[in-house]
C-alpha positions as CSV (number, residue, x, y, z in Angstrom):
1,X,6.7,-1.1,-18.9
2,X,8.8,0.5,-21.6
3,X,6.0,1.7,-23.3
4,X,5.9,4.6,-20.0
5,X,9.0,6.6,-21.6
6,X,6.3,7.9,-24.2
7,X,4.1,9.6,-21.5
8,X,6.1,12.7,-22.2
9,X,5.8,15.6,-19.9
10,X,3.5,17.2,-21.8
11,X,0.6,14.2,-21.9
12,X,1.6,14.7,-17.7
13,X,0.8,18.1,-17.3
14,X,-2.3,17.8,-19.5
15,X,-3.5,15.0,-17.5
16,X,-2.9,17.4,-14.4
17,X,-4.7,20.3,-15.8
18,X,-7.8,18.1,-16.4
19,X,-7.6,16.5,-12.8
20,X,-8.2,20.3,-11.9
21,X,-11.3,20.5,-14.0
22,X,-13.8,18.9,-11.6
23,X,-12.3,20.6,-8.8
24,X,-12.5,24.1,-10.4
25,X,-16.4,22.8,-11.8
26,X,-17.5,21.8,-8.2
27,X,-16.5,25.2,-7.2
28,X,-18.3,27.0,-9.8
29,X,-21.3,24.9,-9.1
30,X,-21.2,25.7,-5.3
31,X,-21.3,29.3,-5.7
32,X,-24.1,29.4,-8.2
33,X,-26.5,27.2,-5.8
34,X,-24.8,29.2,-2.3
35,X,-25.5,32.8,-4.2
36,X,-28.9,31.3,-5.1
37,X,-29.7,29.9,-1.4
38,X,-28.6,33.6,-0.1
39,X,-25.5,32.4,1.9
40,X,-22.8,33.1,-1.2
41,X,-19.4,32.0,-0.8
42,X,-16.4,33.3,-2.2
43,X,-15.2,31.1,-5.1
44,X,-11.8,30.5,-2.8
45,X,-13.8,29.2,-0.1
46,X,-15.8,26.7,-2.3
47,X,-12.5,25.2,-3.7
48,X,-11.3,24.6,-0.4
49,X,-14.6,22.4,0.0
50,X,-14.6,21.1,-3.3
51,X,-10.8,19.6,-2.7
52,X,-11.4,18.4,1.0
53,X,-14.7,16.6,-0.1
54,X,-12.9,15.0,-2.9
55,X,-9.9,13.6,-0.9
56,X,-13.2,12.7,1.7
57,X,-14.8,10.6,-1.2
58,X,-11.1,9.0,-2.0
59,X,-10.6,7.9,1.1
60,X,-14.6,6.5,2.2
61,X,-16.8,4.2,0.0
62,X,-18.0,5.9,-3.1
63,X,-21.5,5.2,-2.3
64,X,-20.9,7.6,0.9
65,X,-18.5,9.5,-0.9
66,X,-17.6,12.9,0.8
67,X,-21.3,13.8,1.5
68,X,-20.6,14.2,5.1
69,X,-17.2,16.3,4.8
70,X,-19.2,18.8,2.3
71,X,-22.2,18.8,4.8
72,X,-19.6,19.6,8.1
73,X,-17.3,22.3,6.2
74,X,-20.8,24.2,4.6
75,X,-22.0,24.1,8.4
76,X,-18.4,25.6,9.8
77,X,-18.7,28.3,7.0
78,X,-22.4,29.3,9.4
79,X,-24.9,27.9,6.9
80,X,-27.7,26.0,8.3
81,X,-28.0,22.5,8.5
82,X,-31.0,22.6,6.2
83,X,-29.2,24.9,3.4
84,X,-26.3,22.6,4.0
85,X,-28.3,19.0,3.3
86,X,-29.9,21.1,0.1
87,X,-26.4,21.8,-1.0
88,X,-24.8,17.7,-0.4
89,X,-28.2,16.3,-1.5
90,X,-28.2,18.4,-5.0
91,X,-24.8,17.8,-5.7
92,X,-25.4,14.1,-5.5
93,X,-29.1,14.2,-7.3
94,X,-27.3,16.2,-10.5
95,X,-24.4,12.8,-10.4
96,X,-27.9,10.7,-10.1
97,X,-29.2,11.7,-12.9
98,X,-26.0,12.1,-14.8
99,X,-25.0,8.2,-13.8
100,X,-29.2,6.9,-15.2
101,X,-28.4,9.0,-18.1
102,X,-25.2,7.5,-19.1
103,X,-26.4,3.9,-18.0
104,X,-29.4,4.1,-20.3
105,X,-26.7,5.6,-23.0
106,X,-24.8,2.5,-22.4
107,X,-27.7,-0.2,-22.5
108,X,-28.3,1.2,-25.8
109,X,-25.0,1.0,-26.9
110,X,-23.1,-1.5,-25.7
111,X,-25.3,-4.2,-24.7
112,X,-23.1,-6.7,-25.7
113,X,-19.8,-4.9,-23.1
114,X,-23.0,-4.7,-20.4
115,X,-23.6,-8.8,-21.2
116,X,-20.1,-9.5,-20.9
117,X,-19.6,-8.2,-18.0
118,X,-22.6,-10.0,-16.0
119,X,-20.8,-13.5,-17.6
120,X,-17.6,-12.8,-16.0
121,X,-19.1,-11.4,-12.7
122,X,-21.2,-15.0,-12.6
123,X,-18.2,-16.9,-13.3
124,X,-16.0,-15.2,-10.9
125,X,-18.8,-16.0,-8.1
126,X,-19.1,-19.4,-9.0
127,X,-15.7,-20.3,-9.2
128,X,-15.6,-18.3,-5.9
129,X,-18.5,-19.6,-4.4
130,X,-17.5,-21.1,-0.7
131,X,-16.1,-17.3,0.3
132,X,-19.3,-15.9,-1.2
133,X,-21.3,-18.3,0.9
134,X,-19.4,-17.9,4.2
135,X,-19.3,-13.7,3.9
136,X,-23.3,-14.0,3.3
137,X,-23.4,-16.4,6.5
138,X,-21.5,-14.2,8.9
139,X,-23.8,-11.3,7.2
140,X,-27.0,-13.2,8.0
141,X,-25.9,-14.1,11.3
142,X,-24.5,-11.1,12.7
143,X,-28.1,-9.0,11.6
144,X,-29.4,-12.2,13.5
145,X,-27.7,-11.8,17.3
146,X,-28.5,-7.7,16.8
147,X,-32.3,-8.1,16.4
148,X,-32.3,-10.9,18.9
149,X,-30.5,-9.5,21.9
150,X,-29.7,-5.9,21.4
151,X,-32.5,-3.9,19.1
152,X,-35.1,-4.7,21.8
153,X,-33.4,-3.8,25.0
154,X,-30.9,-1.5,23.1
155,X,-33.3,2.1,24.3
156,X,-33.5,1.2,28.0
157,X,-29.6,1.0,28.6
158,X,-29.0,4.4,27.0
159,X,-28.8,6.9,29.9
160,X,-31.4,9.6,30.3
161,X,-29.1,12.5,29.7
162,X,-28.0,11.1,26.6
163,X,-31.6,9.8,25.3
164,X,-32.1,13.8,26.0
165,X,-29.4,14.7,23.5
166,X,-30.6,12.3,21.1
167,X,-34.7,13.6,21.4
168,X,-32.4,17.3,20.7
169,X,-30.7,15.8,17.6
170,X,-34.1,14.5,16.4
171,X,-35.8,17.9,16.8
172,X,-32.9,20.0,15.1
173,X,-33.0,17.1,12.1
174,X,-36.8,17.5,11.8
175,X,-36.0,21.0,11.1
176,X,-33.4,20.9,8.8
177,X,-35.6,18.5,6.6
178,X,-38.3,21.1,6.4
179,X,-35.6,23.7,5.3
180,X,-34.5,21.6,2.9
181,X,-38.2,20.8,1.5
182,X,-38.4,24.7,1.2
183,X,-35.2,25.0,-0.4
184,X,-35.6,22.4,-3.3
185,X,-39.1,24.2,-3.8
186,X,-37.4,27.2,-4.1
187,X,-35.3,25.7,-7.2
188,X,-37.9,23.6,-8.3
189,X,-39.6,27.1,-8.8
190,X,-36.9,30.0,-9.7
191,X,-33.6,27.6,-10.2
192,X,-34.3,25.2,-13.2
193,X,-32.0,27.6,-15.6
194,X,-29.4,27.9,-12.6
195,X,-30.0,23.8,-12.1
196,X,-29.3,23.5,-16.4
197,X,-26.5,25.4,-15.8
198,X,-24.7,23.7,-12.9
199,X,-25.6,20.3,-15.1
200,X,-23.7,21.4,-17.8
201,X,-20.8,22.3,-15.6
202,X,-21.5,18.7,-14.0
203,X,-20.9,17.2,-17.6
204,X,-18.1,18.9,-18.1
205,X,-16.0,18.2,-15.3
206,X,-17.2,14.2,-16.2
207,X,-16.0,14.5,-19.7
208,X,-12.5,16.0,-18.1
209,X,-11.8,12.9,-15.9
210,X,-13.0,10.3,-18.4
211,X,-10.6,12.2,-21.1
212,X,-7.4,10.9,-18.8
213,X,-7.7,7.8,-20.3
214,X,-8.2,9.1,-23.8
215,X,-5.0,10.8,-22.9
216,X,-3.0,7.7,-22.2
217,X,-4.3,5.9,-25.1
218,X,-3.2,8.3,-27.4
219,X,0.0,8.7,-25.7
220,X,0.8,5.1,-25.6
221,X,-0.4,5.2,-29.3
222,X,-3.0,2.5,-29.0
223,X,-6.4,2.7,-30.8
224,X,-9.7,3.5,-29.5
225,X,-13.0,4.0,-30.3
226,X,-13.8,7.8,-28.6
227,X,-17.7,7.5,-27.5
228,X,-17.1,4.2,-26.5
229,X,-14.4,4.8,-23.9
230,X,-16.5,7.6,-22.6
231,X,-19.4,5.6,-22.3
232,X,-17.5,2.4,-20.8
233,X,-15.8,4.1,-18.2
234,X,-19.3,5.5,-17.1
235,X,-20.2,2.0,-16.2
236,X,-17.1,1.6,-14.4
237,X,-17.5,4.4,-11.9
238,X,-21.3,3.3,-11.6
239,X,-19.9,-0.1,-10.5
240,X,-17.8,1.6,-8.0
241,X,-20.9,2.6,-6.4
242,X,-21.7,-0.9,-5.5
243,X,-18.0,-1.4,-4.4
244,X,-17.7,-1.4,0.1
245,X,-13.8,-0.8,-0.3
246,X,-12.4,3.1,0.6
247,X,-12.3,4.6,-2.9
248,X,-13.7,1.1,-4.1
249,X,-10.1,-0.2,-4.1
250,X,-9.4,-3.2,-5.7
251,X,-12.9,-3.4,-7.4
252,X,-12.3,-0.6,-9.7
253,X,-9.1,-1.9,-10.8
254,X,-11.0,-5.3,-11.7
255,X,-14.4,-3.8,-12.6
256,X,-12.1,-2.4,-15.4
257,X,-10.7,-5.1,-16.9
258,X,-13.7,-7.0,-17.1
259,X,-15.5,-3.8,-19.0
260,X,-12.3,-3.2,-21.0
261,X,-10.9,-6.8,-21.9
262,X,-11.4,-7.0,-25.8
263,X,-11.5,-3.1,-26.1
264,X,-7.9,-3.1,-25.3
265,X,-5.5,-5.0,-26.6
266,X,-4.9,-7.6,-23.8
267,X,-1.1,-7.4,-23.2
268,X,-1.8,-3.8,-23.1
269,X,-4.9,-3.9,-20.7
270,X,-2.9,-4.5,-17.3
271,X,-0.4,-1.6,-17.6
272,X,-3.7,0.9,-18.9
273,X,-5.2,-0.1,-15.9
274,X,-2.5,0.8,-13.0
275,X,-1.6,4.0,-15.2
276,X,-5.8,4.7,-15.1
277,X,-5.7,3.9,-11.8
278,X,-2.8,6.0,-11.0
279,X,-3.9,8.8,-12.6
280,X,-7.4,9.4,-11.7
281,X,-7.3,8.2,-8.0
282,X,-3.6,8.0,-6.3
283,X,-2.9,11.0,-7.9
284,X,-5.9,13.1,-7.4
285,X,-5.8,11.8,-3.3
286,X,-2.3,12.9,-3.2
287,X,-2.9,16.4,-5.0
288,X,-5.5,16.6,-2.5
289,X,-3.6,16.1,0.5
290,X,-0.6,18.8,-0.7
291,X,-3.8,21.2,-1.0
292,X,-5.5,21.1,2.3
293,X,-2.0,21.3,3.5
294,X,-1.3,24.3,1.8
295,X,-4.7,25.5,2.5
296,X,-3.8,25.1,6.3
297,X,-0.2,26.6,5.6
298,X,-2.5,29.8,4.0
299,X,-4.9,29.6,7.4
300,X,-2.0,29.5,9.9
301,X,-0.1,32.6,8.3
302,X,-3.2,34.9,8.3
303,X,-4.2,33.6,11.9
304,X,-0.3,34.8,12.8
305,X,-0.1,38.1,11.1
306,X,-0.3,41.1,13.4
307,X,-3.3,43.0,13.3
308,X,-2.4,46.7,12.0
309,X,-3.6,49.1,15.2
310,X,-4.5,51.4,12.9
């Protein structure tokens, strides 16, 4: 632990300026594709989205991430629900194929890291086999009981006034989906420089958040190979993906060490972990909470201000 005094203040604030990276890229990327869909948003309004969707995706599984909060804010700011899904849905098909791109990258690569790691996933489920077993039983079982007595009779006990609002929901869905068919045909037409563009924004921000480890490596003076941090980390978030746990707590942490161990020297590896950890979740969810407070601080003093009669 003494090995903290040599993240000076300056490796802290550099770490801080890249966590604002992404945020500022998401941003940027919003107001290329909203000025392209003809419902632009100032850059100020798609910051505000850009940090409440992240703290969203810190605090919900990262396969859901904070689709949903993006999708519910564009639709407060009056853009339709089909210009809306377009929006969510291209942000995560750009991660998509960002995540295949570095994966294939990494098979190339480091096969033998991408081995290791399925030889201490097996070993971990073997030697953890009976709770593996019982969670798949209570899985099976549960899915069981719903088919068997609620999927069939599950229709005729909702009311008629709400099977009403759901035939509603259904209708307004269908048409959102067709809006968003037009829309990607509309990129997949005029937008493949703008889609080139917002991808190389895409990489960027990436490259910022994998550079906080870089950044505690080199402050803690240990050695690394560059590409191949970059490249291992890329199969740690797409593990995350797989991970049920809010911000796939717990499974990043591990999914880590098992990708890292041997990279790293081991005494090392546990503290380069929680500082990881620390750094490029804890603190991004707590930098985003102090900004949607201030951004409701910035809301409540313009919705107070007197109106000027002139």
């Amino acid at each position: 632990m003494s090995h903290l005094n040599q993240l000076r203040p300056s490796y802290i604030f550099l770490i801080l300026g890249l966590i604002m990276v992404p945020w500022l890229g998401h941003s940027i990327r919003l107001v290329i594709w909203t000025k392209f869909l003809d419902v632009p948003l100032k850059f100020k309004e798609c910051f505000r989205i850009a940090v409440t969707t992240d703290l969203g995706s810190s605090i919900t599984p990262t396969l859901i991430g904070g689709g949903p909060i993006k999708l519910g804010m564009l639709m407060k700011k009056k853009i339709s629900a089909g210009k809306a899904g377009t929006l969510t849905l291209l942000g995560g098909f750009e991660d998509f194929i960002m995540y295949l791109a570095a994966f294939l990258t990494a098979c190339f690569f480091l096969k033998d890291t991408i081995i290791s790691v399925f030889v201490n996933l097996y070993r971990t489920i073997v030697e953890n086999a009976t709770t593996v077993l019982t969670i798949l039983a209570v899985f099976f079982l549960i899915r069981w009981l719903m088919r068997r007595f609620f999927s069939a009779s599950l229709w005729s006990l909702i009311p008629q006034k709400l099977r009403t609002i759901i035939y509603k929901i259904s209708i307004a869905l269908r048409r959102g989906y067709q809006e968003m068919k037009e829309a990607f045909s509309l990129i997949f037409k005029r937008g493949k420089l703008r889609f080139l563009l917002s991808f190389s924004i895409l990489l960027v921000q990436w490259t910022a958040k994998f550079s906080i480890l870089i950044v505690i490596l080199t402050a803690l003076k240990l050695p690394f190979n560059t590409p191949q941090m970059y490249l291992q980390q890329w199969l740690v978030y797409l593990s995350m993906i797989f991970i049920p746990t809010p911000g796939a707590t717990g499974g990043a942490e591990a999914s880590f060490y098992f990708i890292f161990n041997g990279e790293v020297d081991k005494k090392f590896l546990p503290l380069i972990v929680s500082v990881w950890r620390f750094f490029t979740y804890y603190m991004i969810l707590f930098s985003a909470v102090v900004m949607v407070q201030l951004f409701s601080i910035y809301d409540l003093h313009f919705r107070n201000k007197p109106v000027n009669p002139s």
